[in-house]
C-alpha positions in Angstrom: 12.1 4.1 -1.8 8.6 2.6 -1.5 8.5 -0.7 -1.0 6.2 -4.0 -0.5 6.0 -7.2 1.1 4.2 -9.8 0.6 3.9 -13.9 1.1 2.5 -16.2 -1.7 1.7 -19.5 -0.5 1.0 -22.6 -2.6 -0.5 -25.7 -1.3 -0.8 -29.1 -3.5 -4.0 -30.4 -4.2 -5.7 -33.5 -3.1 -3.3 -35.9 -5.7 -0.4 -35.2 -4.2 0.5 -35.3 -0.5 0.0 -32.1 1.6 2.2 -29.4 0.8 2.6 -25.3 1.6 5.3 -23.5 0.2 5.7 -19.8 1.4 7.8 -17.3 -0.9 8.4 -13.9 0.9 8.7 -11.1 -1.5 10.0 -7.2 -1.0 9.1 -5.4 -4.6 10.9 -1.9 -5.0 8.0 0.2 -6.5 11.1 2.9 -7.8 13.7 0.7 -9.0 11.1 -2.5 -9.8 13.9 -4.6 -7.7 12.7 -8.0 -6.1 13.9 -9.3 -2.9 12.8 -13.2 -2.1 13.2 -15.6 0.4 12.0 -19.0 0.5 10.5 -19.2 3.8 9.1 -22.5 3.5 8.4 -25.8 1.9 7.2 -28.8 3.9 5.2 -31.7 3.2 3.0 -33.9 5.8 4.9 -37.4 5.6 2.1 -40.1 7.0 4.7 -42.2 7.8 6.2 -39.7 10.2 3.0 -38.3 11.3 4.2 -34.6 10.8 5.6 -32.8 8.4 8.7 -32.6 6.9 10.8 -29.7 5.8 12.6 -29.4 2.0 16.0 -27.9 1.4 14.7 -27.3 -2.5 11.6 -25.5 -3.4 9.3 -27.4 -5.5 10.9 -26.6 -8.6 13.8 -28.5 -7.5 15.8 -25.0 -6.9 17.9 -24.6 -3.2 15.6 -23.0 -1.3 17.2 -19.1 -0.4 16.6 -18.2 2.5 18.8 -14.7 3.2 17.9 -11.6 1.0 19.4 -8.2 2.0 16.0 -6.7 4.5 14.4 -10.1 4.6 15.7 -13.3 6.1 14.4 -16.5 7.5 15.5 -19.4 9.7 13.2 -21.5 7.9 11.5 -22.0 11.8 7.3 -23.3 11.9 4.5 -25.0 13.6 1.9 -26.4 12.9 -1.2 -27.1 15.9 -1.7 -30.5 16.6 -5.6 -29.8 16.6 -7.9 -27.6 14.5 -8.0 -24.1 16.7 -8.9 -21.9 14.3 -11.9 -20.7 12.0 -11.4 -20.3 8.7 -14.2 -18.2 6.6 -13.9 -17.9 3.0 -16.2 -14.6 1.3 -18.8 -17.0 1.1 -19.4 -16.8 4.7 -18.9 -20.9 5.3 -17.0 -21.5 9.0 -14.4 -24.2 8.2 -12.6 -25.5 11.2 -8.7 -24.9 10.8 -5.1 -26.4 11.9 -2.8 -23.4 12.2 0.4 -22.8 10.5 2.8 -20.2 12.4 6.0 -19.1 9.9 9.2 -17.1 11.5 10.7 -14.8 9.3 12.3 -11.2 10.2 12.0 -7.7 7.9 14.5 -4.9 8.9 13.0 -2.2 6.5 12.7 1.6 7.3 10.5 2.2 4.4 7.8 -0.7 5.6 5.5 1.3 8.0 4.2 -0.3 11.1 0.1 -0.9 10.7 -1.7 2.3 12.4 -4.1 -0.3 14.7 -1.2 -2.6 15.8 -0.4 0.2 19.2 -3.7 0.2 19.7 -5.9 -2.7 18.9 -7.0 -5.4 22.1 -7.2 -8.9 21.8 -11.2 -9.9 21.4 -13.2 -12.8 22.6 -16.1 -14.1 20.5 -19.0 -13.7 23.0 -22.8 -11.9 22.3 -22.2 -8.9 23.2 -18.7 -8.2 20.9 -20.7 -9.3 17.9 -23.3 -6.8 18.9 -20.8 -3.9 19.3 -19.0 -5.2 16.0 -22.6 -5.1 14.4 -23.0 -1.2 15.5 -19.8 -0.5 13.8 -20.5 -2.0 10.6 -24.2 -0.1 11.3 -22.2 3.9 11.5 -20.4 3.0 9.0 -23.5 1.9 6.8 -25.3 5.3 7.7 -22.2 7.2 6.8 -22.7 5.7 3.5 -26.1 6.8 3.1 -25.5 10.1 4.2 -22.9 10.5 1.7 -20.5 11.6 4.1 -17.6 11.1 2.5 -15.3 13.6 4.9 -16.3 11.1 8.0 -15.0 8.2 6.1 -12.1 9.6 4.7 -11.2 10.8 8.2 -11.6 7.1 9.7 -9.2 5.9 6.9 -6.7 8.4 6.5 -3.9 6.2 8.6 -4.6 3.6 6.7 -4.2 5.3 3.0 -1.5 7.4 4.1 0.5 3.9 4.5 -0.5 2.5 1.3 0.8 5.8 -0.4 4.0 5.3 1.5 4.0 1.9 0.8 2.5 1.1 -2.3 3.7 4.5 -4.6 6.4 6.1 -6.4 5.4 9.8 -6.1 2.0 10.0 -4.2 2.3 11.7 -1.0 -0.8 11.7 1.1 -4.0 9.6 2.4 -5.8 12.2 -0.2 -3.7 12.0 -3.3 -3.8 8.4 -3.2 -8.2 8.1 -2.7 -8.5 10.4 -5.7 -5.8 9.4 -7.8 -8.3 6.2 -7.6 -10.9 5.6 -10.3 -13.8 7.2 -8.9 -12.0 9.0 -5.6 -14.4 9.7 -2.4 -17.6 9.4 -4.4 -17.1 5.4 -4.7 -18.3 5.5 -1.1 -21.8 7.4 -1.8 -24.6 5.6 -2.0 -24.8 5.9 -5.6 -21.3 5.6 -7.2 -20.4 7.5 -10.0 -21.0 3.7 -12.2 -24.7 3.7 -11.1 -24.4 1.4 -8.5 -26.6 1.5 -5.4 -26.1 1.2 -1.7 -28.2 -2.1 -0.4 -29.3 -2.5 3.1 -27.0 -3.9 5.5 -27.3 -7.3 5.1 -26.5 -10.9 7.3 -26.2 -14.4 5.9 -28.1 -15.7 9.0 -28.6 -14.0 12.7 -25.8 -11.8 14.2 -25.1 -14.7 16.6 -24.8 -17.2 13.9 -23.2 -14.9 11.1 -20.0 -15.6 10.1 -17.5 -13.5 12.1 -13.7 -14.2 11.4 -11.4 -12.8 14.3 -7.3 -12.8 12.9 -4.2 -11.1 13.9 -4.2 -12.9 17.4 -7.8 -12.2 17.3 -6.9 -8.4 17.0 -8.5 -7.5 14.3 -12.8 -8.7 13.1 -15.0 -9.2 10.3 -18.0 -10.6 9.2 -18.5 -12.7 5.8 -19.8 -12.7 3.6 -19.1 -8.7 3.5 -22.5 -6.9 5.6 -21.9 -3.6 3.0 -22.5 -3.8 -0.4 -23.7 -1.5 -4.0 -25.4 -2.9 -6.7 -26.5 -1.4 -10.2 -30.0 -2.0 -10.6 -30.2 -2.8 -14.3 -27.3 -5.2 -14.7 -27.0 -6.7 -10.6 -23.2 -6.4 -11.0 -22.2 -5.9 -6.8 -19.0 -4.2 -5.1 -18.6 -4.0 -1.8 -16.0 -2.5 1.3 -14.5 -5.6 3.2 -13.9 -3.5 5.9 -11.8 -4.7 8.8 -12.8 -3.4 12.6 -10.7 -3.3 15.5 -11.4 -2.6 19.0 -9.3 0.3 21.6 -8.5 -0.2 25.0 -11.2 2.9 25.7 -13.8 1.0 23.9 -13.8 2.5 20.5 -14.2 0.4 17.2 -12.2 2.0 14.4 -11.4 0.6 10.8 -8.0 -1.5 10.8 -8.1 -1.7 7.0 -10.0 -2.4 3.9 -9.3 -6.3 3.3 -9.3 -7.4 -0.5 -6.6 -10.2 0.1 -8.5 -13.0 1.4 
């Protein structure tokens, strides 16, 4: 019974007073059944000098916070002072408060991610940026070489989920990259469309470039995204937000291929 879960998160604009509402929702992709929880809807109260939890949603519904897999105590914290950096594609560093949310999933069907056993906690020094550069640079040249078999071998754990995940009736990392529009040969460096591989390619220098670390700093990236293909007559781009993390032994390996943020 493949399954998804997801979060949706609103937040008000600059009219209204601060606001983030989080809905947590399992979608059935056999039996199209939803599953939601409303994890949370707090507003900051200037007054109080915090923020201040809802027992409705914004739509002036009771708030429900028990569905059968997915359940919250409605727990959260917020930091006091901006500790995190937030980069958006365009590659801008925005200085962040951070919002922490507590809810529980007791689902069979939901693999665990394939770097979460493996991946180490990473610091945001000279030299990581360098080896995250390197990895960004194989991947590039396994690209160019149209080595398709390499890549597809780097991101086999990570497909294999989403076919589990995401599917009715696929069953492998393979049936799900070429059930895709163009399969293995979108990552050529001319896709089937036209579109050419560019040079790797930095906003600024590698020790200025936008790097985002997340996941408890587990996982890296670099914005906007280093690898990109563009059609030379009409300049439309695509690109693979790839996603690095780093092994205890040293290794950089491919955590996922980010299109969510």
């Amino acid at each position: 019974m493949p399954a998804k879960n997801s979060a949706a998160a609103a937040i008000s604009g600059a009219d209204t007073p601060l606001t983030f509402e989080v809905t947590i929702e399992r979608l059935d992709y056999k039996t199209r059944e939803s599953l939601e929880v409303n994890a949370l809807h707090v507003t900051y109260d200037e007054d109080k000098g915090g923020f201040v939890s809802h027992p409705e949603t914004s739509f002036g519904q009771e708030r429900k916070m028990r569905s059968p897999l997915i359940w919250s105590e409605g727990a959260y914290s917020v930091s006091r002072t901006q500790t995190e950096k937030l980069v958006p594609v365009n590659g801008q560093a925005l200085d962040a408060y951070r919002l922490d949310l507590e809810f529980f999933v007791e689902d069979d069907q939901l693999w665990p991610q394939h770097w979460e056993a493996e991946a180490v906690a990473l610091e945001d020094t000279p030299d990581m940026r360098r080896e995250l550069w390197a990895a960004y640079q194989e991947l590039h040249t396994l690209f160019q070489r149209d080595n398709t078999e390499a890549f597809y071998r780097m991101m086999e754990p990570i497909w294999a989920r989403a076919a589990h995940v995401y599917t009715m009736d696929v069953k492998s990392a393979r049936e799900f990259i070429e059930d895709t529009e163009f399969g293995l040969s979108t990552y050529k460096s001319v896709q089937p469309d036209g579109k050419v591989l560019q040079p790797l390619r930095l906003k600024s220098d590698l020790q200025n470039a936008a790097v985002q670390l997340y996941a408890n700093n587990r996982l890296a990236w670099i914005r906007p995204v280093p690898i990109l293909w563009r059609h030379p007559e009409t300049g439309k781009p695509s690109a693979v937000p790839v996603v690095f993390y780093k092994t205890a032994a040293g290794e950089w390996k491919i955590a996922e291929i980010n299109i969510g943020l």
